[in-house]
C-alpha positions in Angstrom: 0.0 0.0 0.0 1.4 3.6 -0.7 0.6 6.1 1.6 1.2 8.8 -0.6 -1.0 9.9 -3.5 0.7 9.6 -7.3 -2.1 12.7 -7.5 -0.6 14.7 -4.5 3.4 14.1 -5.2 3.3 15.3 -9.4 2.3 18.6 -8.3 4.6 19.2 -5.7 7.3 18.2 -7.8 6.7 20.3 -10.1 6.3 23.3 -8.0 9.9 22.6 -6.6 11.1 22.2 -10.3 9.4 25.7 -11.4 11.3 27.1 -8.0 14.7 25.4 -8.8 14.2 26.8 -12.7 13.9 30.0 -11.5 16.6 30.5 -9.0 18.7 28.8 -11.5 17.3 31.4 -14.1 17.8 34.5 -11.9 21.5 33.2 -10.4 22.7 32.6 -14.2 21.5 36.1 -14.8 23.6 37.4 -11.6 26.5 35.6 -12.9 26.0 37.3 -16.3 25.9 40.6 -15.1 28.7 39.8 -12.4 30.7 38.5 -15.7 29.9 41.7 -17.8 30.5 44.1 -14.9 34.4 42.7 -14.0 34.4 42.6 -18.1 33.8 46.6 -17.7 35.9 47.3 -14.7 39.3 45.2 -17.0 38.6 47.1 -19.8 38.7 50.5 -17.9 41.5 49.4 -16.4 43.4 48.1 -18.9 42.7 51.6 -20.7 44.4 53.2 -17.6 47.4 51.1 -18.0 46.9 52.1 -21.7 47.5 55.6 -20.9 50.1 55.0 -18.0 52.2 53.7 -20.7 51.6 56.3 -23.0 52.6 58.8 -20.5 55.7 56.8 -20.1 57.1 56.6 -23.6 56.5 60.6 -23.9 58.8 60.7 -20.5 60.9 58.0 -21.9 61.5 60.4 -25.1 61.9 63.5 -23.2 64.3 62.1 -20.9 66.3 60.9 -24.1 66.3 64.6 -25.9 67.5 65.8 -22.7 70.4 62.9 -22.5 71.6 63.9 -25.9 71.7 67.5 -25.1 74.1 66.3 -22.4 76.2 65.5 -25.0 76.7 68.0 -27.3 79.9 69.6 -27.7 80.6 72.6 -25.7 83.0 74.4 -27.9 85.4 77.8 -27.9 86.7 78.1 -31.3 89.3 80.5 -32.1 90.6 81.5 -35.6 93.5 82.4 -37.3 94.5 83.6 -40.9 97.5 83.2 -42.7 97.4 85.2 -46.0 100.7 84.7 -47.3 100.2 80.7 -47.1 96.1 81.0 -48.0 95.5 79.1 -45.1 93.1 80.0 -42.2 93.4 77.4 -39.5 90.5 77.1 -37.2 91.5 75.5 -33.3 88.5 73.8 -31.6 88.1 72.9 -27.5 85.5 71.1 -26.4 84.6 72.2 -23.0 81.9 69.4 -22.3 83.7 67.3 -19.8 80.5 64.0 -20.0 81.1 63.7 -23.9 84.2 63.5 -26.5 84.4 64.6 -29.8 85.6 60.8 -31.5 85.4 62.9 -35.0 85.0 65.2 -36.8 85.2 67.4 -40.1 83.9 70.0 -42.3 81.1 68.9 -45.1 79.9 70.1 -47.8 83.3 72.3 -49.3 84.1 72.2 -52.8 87.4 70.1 -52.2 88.6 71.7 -55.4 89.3 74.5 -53.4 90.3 73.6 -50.2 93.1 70.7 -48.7 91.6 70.0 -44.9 94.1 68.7 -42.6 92.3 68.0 -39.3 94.6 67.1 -36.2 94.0 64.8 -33.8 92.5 64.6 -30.1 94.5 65.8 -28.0 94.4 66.7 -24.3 91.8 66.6 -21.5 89.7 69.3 -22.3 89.7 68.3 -25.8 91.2 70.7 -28.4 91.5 69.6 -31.9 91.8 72.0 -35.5 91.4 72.3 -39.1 93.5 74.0 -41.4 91.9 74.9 -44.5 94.6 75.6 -47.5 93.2 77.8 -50.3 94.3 77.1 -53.6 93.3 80.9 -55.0 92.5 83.8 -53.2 90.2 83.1 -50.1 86.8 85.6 -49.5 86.4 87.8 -47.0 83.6 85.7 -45.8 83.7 82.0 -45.4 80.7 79.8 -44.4 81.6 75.9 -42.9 79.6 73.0 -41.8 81.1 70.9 -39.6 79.7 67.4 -37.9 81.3 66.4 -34.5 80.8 62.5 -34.4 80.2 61.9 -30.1 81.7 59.4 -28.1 78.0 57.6 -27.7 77.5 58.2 -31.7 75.7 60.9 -31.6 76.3 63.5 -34.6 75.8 66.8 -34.4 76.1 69.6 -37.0 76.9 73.6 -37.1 77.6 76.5 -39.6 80.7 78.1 -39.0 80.9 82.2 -40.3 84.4 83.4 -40.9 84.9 86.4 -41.0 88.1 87.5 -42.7 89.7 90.3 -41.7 93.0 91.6 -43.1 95.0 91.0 -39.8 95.6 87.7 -38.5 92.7 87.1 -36.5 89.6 85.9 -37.7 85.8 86.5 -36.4 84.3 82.9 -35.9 80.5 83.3 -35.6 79.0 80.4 -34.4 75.1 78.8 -35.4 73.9 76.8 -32.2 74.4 72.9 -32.9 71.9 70.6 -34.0 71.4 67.5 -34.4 70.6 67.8 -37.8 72.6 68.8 -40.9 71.4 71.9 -43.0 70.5 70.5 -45.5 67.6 68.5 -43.3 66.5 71.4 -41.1 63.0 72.7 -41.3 62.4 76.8 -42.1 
């Protein structure tokens, strides 16, 4: 004999069934939204760390321009004209004690016109020359590039104006120096 009723037991099975569903429904939807809401909160923060690094590589690049800087040549240049040989010799020193001058030399001169001898490194301080030999007669105005090749590699360029004045001292005008020969510089 069964004491309980085949009548009595489908509904109440059901009922728990249509309960379970539902809990089941509503938790999955929790878990969806719980699921899209740490989804939301990775993305923003991944987009911080986005911009973090950003931020970085500008300070990274900054910090780099300002290295190189560092090693630019700090240089007293003195002249001197010798009109009987045609030769105006130019003697460099490179005051920046974090950075030596490994070489160096003028570019762009017509070497039709001119025989460069450039002298070695020499000293702490760092004084160097050119000696530009004219084959005719030399203007009263001269205008030199010259590249400085750095210890590190770096290059840097500058325009030299000589000024030639009958006696034997010249006027050495200096352009600041770049990093850039003239021919690549923007106007």
């Amino acid at each position: 004999m069964c004491l309980i009723n085949d009548d009595i037991q489908q509904p109440w099975t059901d009922v728990t069934q249509t309960i379970a569903a539902i809990i089941g429904l509503i938790a999955t939807i929790i878990g969806v939204y719980v699921l899209l809401r740490r989804d939301k909160d990775k993305e923003e923060q991944i987009k911080k760390l986005g911009d973090i690094a950003g931020q970085l590589n500008r300070m990274l690049a900054d910090s780099e321009k300002r290295y190189v800087q560092t090693r630019k040549p700090v240089l007293d240049i003195d002249g001197t004209y010798l009109k009987t040989r045609k030769e105006i010799i130019l003697k460099f020193t490179n005051f920046n004690p974090t950075s030596q001058v490994l070489s160096y030399e003028p570019i762009d001169l017509d070497r039709k016109l001119f025989n460069i001898i450039v002298d070695n490194l020499t000293s702490t301080h760092q004084e160097f020359g050119v000696m530009l030999h004219y084959k005719e007669s030399v203007d009263e105005f001269q205008v030199i590039e010259m590249k400085y090749v750095m210890s590190e590699g770096y290059m840097f360029y500058q325009i030299l104006r000589i000024g030639i004045d009958h006696g034997p001292t010249l006027g050495v005008f200096q352009d600041p120096i770049l990093e850039k020969p003239f021919s690549e510089r923007e106007f």
